[in-house]
Structure formats: C-alpha cells, structure tokens
C-alpha positions in Angstrom: -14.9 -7.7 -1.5 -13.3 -5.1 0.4 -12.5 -4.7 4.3 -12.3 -1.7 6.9 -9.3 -2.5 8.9 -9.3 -0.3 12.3 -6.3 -0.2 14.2 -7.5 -0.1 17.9 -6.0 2.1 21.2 -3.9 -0.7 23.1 -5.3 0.9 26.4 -9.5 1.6 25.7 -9.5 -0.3 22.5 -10.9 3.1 20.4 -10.3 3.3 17.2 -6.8 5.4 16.2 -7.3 4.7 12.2 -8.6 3.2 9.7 -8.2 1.4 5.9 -9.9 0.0 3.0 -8.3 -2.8 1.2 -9.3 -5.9 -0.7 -9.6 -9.4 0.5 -6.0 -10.8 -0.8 -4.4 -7.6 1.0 -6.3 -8.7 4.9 -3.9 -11.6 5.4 -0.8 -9.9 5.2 -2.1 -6.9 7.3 -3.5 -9.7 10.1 0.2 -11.3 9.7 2.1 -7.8 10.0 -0.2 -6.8 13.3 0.2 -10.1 14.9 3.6 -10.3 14.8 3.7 -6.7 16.3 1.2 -7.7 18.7 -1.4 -4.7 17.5 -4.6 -4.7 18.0 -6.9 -4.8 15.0 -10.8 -4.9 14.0 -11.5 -6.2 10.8 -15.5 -5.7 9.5 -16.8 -5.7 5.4 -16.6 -1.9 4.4 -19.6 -0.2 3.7 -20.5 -0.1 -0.2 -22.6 3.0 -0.9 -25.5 2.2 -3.6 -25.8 2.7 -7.0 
C-alpha cells in the first residue's frame, strides 16, 4: 500500500508539499517530522484504475 504524505503550513495548516511512498517508508518520515516538530497529514494515495 502506498501513502500521500503532506507536509502542512505551521501557521494555516495548508498544504506546502506533498509525497508518495510505501508503507515501510511512513514510519521513518512520522519519526524524522516528530522530532523536528513538523506538521504532517498522512492519508492512502489515490490508486487510479486499471
């Protein structure tokens, strides 16, 4: 499965950009951000159909 990781605005919250990566790659990127103290939204990424 693969995520959409946004990095978000520290002041509104908007997103300033965005990723794709798979599941074993989220941890480390939640890890990295919290010990930065960024703000981050983490949703499934879209899969377009076949």
């Amino acid at each position: 499965m693969r995520f959409e990781i946004m990095r978000l605005d520290d002041v509104d919250g908007t997103a300033v950009d965005s990723t794709v990566v798979d599941a074993a790659s989220v941890n480390r990127i939640v890890q990295q951000a919290a010990s930065i103290g960024q703000r981050i939204l983490i949703r499934p990424a879209e899969t377009s159909a076949s």
